[in-house]
C-alpha positions as CSV (number, residue, x, y, z in Angstrom):
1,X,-0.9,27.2,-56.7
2,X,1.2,29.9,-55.2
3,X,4.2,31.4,-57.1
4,X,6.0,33.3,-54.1
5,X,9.2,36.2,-54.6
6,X,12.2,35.2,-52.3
7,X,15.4,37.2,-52.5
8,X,16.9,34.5,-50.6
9,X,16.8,31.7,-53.1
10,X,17.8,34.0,-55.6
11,X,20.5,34.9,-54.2
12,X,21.5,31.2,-53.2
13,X,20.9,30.3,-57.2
14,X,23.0,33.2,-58.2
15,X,26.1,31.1,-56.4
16,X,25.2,28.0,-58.6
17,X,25.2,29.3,-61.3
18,X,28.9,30.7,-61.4
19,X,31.0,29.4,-63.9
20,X,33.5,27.9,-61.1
21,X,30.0,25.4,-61.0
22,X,29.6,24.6,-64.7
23,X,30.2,21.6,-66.3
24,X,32.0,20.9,-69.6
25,X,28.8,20.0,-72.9
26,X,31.1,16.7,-72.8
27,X,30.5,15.4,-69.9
28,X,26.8,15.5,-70.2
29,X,26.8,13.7,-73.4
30,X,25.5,10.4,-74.4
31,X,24.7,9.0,-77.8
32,X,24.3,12.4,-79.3
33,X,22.2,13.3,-76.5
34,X,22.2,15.1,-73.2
35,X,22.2,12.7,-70.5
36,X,18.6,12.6,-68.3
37,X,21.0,11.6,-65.1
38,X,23.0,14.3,-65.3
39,X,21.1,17.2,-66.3
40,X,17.6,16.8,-65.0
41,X,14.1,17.5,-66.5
42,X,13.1,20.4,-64.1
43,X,12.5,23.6,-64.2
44,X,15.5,26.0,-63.6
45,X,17.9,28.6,-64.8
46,X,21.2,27.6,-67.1
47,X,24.4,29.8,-68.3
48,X,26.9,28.4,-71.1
49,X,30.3,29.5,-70.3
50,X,33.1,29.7,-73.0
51,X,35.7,27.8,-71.5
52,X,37.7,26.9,-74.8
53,X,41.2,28.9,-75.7
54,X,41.4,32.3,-76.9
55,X,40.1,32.1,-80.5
56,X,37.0,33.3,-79.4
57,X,38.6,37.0,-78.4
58,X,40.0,36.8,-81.7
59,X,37.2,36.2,-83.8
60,X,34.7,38.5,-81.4
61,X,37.2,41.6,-81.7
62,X,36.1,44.1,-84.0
63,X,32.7,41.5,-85.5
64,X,29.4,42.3,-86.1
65,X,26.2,40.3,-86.0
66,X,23.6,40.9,-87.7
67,X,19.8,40.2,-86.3
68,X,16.5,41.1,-88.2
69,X,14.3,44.0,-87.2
70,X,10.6,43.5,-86.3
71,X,8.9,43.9,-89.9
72,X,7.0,47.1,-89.0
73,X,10.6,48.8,-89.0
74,X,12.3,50.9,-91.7
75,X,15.1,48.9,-91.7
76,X,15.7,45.2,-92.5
77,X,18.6,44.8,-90.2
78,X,20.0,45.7,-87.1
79,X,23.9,45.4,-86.9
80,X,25.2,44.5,-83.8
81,X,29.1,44.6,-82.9
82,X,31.0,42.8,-80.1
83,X,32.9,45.9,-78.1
84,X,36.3,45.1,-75.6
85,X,33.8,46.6,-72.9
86,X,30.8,44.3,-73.1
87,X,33.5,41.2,-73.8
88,X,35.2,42.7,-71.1
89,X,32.2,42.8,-68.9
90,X,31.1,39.2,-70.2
91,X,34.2,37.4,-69.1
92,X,33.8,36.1,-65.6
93,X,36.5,34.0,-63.5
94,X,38.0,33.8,-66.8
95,X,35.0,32.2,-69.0
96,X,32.9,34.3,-71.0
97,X,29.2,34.3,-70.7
98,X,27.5,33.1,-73.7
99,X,23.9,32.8,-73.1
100,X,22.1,32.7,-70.3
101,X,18.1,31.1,-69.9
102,X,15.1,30.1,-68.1
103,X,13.0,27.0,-68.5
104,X,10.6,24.4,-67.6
105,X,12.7,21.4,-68.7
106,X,16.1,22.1,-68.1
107,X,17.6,18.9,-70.2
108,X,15.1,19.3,-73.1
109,X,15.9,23.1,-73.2
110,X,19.4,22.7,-73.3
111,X,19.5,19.7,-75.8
112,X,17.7,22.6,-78.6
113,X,20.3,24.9,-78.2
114,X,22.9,22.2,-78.6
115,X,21.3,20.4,-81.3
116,X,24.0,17.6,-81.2
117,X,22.0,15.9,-83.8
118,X,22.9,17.9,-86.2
119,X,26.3,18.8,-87.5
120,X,25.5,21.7,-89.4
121,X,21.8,23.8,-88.4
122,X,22.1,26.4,-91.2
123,X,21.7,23.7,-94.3
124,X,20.2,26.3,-97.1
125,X,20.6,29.5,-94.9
126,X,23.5,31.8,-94.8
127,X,25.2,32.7,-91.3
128,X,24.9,36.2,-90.3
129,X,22.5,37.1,-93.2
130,X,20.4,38.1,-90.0
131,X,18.0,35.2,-90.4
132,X,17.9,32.6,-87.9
133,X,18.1,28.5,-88.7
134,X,15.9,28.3,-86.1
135,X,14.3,30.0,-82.6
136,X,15.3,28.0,-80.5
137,X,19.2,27.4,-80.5
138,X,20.5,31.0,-80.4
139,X,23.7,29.9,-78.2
140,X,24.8,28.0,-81.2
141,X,23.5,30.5,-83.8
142,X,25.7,33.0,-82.0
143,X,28.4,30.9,-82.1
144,X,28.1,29.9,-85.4
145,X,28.0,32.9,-86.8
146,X,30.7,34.8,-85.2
147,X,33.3,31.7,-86.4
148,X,31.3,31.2,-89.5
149,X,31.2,27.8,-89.8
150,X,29.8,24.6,-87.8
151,X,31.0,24.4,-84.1
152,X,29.7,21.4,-83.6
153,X,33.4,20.1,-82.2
154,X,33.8,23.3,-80.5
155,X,30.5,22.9,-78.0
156,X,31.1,19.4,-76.7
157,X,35.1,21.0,-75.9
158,X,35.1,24.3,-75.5
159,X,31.4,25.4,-73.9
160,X,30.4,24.4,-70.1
161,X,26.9,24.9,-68.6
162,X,26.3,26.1,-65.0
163,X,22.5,25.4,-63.9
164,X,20.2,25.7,-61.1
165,X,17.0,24.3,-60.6
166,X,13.8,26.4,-59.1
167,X,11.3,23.4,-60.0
168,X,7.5,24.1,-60.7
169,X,5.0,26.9,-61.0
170,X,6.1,28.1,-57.8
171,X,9.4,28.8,-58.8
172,X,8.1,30.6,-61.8
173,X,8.8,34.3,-60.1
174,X,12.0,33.4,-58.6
175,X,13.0,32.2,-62.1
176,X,11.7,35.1,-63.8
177,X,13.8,37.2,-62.0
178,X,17.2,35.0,-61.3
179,X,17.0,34.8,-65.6
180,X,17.1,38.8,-65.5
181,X,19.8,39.7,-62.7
182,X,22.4,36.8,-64.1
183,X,21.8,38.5,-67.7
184,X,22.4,42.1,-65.8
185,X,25.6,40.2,-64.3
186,X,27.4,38.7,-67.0
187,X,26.3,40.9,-69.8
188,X,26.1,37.7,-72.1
189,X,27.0,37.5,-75.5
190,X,23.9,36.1,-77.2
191,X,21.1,37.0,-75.0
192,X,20.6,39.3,-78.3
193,X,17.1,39.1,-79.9
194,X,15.5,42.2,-80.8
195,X,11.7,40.4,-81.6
196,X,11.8,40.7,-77.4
């Protein structure tokens, strides 16, 4: 197996995954689940978009999220706050950029950071007490805790998913690095994890 570089599909993947491209969390929903017509189980490379009204400005302005250090650091916490300039920078064609990801199973990847079976992820744990629910939903962990409460109502309305699929170990370069140039691009919101 050869996994070959190629500027070219990167750059044609870069257009896909524009938020004129994405598709309301709504559409791709069936019985609690993420469809397997409509968002296929293939590798690729997936943005969520904020495409809901301008609560989110409101609530981002002026908040702080907290994420925990690595436990060989000083400190327990590392506070993190939403500036105008990196919203600013994150809003593209009107959407903001919320999170954006690389996988090997684009509708099983997408499905854990929904987690549409579940109204409320947090159960015992307290939002922005800088400990996570889980790993592997951080979209909806960011989301959650900037609003602090359950948007379980607010990702089927107000979030929209642009993908691209780069299917297979060859892909794995071109994935690698169409992950890291649409993260450079939109500057998104909860691509925050300081364990990294």
């Amino acid at each position: 197996m050869i996994a070959e570089f190629s500027e070219n599909k990167i750059n044609i993947a870069t257009k896909e995954l524009k938020p004129n491209n994405a598709v309301p969390i709504l559409d791709l929903i069936v019985n609690k689940g993420i469809s397997k017509s409509k968002i296929p189980e293939k590798s690729g490379v997936y943005v969520f978009w904020w495409t809901g009204g301008n609560e989110i400005m409101e609530k981002l302005d002026g908040c702080t999220y907290q994420v925990k250090a690595k436990s060989t650091h000083e400190f327990e916490k590392i506070t993190i706050k939403f500036t105008e300039e990196w919203i600013r920078k994150a809003t593209y064609e009107g959407k903001i950029c919320l999170y954006v990801g690389k996988t090997t199973n684009l509708r099983d990847r997408v499905s854990k950071h929904l987690k549409l079976g579940s109204e409320d992820i947090w159960k015992d744990k307290k939002r922005n007490s800088g400990t996570k629910p889980n790993t592997v939903s951080q979209m909806r962990i960011g989301l959650e805790t900037v609003f602090n409460k359950s948007m379980f109502e607010e990702i089927k309305n107000d979030i929209s998913i642009s993908w691209t699929e780069m299917d297979g170990y060859s892909e794995s370069i071109n994935r690698f690095f169409l992950e890291d140039k649409m993260i450079s691009n939109y500057y998104p919101l909860f691509n925050i994890d300081i364990e990294r």
